[in-house]
C-alpha atoms as an extended CHARMM CRD file, in Angstrom:
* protein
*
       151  EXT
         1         1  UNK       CA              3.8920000000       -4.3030000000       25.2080000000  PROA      1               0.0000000000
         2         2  UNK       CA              4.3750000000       -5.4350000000       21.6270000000  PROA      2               0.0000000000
         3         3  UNK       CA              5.5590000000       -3.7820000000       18.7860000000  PROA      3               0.0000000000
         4         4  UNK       CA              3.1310000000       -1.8650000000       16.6690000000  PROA      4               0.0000000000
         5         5  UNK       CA              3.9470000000       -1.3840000000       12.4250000000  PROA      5               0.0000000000
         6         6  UNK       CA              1.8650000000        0.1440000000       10.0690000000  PROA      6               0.0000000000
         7         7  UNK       CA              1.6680000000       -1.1020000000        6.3570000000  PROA      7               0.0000000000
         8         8  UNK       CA             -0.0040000000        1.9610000000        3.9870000000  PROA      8               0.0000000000
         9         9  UNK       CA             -0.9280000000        1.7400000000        0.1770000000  PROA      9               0.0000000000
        10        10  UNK       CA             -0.9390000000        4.4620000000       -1.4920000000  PROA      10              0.0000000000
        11        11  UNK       CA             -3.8720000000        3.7770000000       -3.5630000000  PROA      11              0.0000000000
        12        12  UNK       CA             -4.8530000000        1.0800000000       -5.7620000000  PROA      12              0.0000000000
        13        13  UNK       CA             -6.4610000000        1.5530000000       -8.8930000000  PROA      13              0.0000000000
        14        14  UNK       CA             -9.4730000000       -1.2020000000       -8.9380000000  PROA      14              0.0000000000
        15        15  UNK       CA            -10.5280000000       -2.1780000000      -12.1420000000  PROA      15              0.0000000000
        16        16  UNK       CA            -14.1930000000       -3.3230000000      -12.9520000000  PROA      16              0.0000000000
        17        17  UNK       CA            -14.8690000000       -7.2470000000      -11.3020000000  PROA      17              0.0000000000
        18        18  UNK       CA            -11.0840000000       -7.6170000000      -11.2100000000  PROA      18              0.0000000000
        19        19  UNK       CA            -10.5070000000       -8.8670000000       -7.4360000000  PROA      19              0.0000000000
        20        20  UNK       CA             -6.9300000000       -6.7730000000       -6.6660000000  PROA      20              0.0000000000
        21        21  UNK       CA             -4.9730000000       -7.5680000000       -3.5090000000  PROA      21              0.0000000000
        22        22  UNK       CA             -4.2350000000       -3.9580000000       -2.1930000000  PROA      22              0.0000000000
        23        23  UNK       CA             -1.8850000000       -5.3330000000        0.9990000000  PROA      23              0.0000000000
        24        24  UNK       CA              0.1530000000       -8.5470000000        1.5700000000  PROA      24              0.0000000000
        25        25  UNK       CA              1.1480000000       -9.0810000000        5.1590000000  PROA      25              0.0000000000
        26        26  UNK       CA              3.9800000000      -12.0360000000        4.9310000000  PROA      26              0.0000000000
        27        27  UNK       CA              4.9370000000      -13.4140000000        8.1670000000  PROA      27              0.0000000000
        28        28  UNK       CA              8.4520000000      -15.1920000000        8.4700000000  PROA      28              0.0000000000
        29        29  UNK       CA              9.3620000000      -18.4310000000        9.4900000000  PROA      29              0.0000000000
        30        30  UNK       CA              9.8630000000      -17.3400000000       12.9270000000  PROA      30              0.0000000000
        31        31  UNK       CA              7.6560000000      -14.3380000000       13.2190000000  PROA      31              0.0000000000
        32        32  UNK       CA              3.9520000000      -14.8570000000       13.8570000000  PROA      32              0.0000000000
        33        33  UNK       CA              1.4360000000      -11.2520000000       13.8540000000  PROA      33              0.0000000000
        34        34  UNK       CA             -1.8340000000      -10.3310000000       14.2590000000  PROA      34              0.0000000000
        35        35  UNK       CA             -3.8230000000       -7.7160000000       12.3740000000  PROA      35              0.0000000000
        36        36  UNK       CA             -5.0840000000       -5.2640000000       14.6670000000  PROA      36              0.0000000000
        37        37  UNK       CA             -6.5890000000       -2.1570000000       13.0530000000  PROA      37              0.0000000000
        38        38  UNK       CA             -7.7800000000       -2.0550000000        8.7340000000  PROA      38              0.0000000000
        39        39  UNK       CA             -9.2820000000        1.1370000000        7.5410000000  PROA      39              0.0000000000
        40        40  UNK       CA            -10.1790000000        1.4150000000        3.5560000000  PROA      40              0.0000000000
        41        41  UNK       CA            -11.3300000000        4.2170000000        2.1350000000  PROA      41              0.0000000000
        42        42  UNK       CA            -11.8430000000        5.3000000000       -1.4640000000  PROA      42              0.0000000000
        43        43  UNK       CA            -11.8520000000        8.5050000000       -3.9920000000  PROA      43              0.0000000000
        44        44  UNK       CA            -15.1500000000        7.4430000000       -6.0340000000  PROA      44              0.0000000000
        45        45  UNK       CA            -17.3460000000       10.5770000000       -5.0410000000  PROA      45              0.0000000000
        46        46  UNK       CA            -20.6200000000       10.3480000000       -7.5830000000  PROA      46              0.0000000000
        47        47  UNK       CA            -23.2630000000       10.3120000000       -5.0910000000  PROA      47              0.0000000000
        48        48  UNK       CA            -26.1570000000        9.3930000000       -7.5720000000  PROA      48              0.0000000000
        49        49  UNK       CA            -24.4390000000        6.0330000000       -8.4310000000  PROA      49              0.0000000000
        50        50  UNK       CA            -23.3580000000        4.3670000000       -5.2870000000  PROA      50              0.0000000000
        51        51  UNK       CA            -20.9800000000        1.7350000000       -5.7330000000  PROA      51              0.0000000000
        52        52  UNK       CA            -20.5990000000       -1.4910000000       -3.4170000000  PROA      52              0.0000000000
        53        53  UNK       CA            -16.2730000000       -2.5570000000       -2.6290000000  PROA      53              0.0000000000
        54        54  UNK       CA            -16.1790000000       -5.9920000000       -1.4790000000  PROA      54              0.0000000000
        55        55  UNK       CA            -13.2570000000       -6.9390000000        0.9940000000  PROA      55              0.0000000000
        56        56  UNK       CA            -11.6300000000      -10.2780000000        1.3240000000  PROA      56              0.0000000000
        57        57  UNK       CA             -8.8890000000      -11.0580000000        3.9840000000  PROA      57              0.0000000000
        58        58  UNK       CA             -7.1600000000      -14.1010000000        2.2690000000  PROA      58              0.0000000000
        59        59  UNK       CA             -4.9680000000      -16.3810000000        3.2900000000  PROA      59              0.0000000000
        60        60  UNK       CA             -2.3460000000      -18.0060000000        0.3630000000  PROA      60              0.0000000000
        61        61  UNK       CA              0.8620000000      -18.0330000000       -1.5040000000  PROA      61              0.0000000000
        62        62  UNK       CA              1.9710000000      -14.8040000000       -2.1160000000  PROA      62              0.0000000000
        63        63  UNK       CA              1.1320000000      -12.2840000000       -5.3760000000  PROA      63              0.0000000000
        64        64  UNK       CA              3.8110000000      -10.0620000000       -7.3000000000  PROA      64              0.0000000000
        65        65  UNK       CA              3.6480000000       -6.4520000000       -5.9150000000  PROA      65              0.0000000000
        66        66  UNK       CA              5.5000000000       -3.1920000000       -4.4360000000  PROA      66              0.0000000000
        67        67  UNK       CA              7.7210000000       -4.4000000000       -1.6140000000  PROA      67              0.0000000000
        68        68  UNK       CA              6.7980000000       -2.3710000000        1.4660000000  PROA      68              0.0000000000
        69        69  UNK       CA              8.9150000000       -1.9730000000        4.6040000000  PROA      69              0.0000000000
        70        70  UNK       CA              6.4030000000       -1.8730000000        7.6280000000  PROA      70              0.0000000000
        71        71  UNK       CA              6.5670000000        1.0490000000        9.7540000000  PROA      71              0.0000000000
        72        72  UNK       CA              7.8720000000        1.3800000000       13.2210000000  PROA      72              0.0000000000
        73        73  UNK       CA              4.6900000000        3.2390000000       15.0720000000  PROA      73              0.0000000000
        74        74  UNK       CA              5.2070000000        2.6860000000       18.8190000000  PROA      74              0.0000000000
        75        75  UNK       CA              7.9420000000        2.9930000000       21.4620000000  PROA      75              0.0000000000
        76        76  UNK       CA              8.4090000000       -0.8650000000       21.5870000000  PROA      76              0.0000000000
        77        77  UNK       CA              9.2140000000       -1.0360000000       17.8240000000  PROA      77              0.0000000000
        78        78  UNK       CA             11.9060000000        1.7920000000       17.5770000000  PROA      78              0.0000000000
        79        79  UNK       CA             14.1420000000       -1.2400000000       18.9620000000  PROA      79              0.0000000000
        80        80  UNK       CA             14.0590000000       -3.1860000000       16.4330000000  PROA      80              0.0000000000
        81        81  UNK       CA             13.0220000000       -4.0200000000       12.3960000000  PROA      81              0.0000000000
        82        82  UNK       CA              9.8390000000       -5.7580000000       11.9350000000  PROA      82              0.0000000000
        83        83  UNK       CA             10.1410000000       -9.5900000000       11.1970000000  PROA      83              0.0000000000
        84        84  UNK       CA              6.9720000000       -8.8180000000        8.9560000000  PROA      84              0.0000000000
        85        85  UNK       CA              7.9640000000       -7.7810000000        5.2540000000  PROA      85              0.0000000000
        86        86  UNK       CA              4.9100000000       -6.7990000000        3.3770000000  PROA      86              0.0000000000
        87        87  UNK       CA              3.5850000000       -5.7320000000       -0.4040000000  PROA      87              0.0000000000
        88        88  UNK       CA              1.0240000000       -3.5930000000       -1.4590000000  PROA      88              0.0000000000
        89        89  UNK       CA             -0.6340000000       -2.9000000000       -4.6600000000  PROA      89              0.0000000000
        90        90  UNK       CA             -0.1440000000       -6.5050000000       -5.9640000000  PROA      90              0.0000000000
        91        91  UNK       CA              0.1360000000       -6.7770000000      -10.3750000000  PROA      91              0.0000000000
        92        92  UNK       CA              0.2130000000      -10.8460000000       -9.7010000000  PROA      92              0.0000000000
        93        93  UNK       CA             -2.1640000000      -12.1540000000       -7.5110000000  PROA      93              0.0000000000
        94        94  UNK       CA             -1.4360000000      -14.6550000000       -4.5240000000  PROA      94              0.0000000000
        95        95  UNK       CA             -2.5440000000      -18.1460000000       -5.4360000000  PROA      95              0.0000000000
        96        96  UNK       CA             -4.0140000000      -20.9720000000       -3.1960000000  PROA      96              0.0000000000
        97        97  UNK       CA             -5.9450000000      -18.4810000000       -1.8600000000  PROA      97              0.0000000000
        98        98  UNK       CA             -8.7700000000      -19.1690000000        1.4130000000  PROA      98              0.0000000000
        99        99  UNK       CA            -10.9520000000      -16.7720000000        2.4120000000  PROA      99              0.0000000000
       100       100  UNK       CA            -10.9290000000      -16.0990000000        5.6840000000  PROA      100             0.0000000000
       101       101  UNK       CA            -13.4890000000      -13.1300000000        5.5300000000  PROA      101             0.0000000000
       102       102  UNK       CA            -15.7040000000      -11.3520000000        3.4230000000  PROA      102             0.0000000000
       103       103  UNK       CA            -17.3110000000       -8.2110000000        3.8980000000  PROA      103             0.0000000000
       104       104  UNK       CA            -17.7360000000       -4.5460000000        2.2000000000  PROA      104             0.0000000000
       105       105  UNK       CA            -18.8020000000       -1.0420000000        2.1010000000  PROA      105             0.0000000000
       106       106  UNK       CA            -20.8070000000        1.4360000000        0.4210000000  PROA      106             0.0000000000
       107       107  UNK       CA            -18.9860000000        4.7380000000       -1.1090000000  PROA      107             0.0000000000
       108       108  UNK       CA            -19.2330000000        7.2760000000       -1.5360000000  PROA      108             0.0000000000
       109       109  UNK       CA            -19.3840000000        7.7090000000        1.8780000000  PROA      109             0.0000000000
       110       110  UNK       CA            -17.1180000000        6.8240000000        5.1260000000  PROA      110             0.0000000000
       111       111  UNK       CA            -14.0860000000        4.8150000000        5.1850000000  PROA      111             0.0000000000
       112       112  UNK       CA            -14.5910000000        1.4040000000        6.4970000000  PROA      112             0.0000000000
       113       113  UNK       CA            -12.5500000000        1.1570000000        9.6610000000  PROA      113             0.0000000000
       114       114  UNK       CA            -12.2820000000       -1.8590000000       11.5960000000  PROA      114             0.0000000000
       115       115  UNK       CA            -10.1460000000       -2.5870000000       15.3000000000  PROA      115             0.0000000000
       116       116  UNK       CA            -10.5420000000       -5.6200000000       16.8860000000  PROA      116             0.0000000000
       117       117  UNK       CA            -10.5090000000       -5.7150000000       20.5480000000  PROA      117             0.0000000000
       118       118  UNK       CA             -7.8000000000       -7.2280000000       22.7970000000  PROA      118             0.0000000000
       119       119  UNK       CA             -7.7400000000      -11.0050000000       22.5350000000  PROA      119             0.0000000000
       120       120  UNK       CA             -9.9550000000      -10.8750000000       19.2780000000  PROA      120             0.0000000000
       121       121  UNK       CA             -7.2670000000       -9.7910000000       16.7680000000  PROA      121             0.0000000000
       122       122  UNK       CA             -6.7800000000      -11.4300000000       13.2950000000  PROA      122             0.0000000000
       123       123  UNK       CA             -3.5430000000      -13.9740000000       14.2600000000  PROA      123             0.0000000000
       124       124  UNK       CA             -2.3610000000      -15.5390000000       11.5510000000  PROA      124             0.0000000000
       125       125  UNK       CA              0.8110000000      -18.0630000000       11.8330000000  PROA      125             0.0000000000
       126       126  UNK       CA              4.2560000000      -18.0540000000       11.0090000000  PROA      126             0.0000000000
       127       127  UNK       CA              5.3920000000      -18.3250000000        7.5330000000  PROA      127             0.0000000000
       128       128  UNK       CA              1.6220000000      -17.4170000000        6.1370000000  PROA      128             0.0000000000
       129       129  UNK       CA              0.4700000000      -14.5130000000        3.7250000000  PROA      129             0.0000000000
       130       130  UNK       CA             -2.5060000000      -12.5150000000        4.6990000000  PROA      130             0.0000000000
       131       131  UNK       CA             -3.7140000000      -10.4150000000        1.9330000000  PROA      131             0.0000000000
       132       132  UNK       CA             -6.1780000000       -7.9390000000        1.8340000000  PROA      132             0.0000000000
       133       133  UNK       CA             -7.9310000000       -8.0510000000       -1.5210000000  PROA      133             0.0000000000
       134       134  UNK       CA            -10.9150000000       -5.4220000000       -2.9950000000  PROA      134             0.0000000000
       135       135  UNK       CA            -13.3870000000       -5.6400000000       -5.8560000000  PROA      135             0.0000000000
       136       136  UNK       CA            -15.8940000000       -3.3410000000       -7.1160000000  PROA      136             0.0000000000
       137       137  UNK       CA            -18.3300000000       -4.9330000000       -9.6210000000  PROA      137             0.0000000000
       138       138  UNK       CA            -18.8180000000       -1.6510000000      -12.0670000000  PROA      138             0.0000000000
       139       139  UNK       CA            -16.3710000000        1.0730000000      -11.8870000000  PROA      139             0.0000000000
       140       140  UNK       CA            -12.8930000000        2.0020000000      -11.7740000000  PROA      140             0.0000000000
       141       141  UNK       CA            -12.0050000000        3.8930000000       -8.7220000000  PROA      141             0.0000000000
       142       142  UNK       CA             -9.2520000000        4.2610000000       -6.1170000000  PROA      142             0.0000000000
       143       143  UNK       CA             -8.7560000000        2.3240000000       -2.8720000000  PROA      143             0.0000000000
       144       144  UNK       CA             -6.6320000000        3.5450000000       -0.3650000000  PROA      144             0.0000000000
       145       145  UNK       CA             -5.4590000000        0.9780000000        2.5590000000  PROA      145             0.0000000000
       146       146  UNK       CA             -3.9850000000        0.8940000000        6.1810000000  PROA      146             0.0000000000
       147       147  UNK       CA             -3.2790000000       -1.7660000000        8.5370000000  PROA      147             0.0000000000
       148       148  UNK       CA             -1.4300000000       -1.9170000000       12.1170000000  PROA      148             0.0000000000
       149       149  UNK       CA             -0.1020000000       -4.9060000000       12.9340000000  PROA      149             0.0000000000
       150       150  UNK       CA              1.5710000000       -6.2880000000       15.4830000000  PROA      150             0.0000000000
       151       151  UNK       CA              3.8940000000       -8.3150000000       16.7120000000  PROA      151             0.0000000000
């Protein structure tokens, strides 16, 4: 079984039509992981005015932000530190970025929670930056993020 880490924000402040990377995941030059579980959720809660949060997963050089030491989550990964190092709630963004993905949701209302199924997860190479980056076109709200990852 592989090891299992867990990278948390703890919440991003989006400003209006500002894209904000709310997660780096930086691989190593030896250690290749895959993305297997995202869940975003959000503190907006004015149910007449529903706002839209686009997601990006982005691939590129890596953004300023809030080191983050992933976190050991199963039995496999008590053994050892995570060749992963990660940042979250980026104040420089990553440059050279490619979109890999684009998608959103719809708040207020339930958290956008994606896991991909075995053999399907988002790999991404050694010595590569996956972010995860927000935008909201007309508010400022909060964003909170988690990912699993695994290596």
């Amino acid at each position: 079984m592989a090891e299992v880490y867990g990278i948390d924000n703890s919440g991003t402040g989006l400003t209006a039509a500002t894209a904000k990377t709310v997660i780096e995941i930086n691989n190593s030059t030896t250690t290749a992981s895959r993305l297997i579980e995202l869940v975003l959720s959000c503190d907006y809660v004015t149910i007449a005015t529903p706002l839209f949060i686009k997601v990006e997963f982005i691939l590129g050089t890596s953004g300023t932000g809030t080191a983050y030491t992933p976190k050991k989550l199963n039995g496999e990964a008590q053994n050892r530190a995570a060749g992963t190092t990660a940042k979250i709630n980026d104040t420089v963004e990553p440059t050279s970025v490619t979109v890999l993905r684009t998608m959103g949701f719809v708040v207020p209302g339930g958290p956008l929670a994606l896991q991909w199924p075995l053999g399907r997860e988002t790999y991404y190479n050694v010595n590569n930056m996956l972010g995860i980056r927000c935008t909201c076109a007309s508010a400022i709200t909060n964003v909170f993020a988690s990912a699993l990852i695994e290596e």
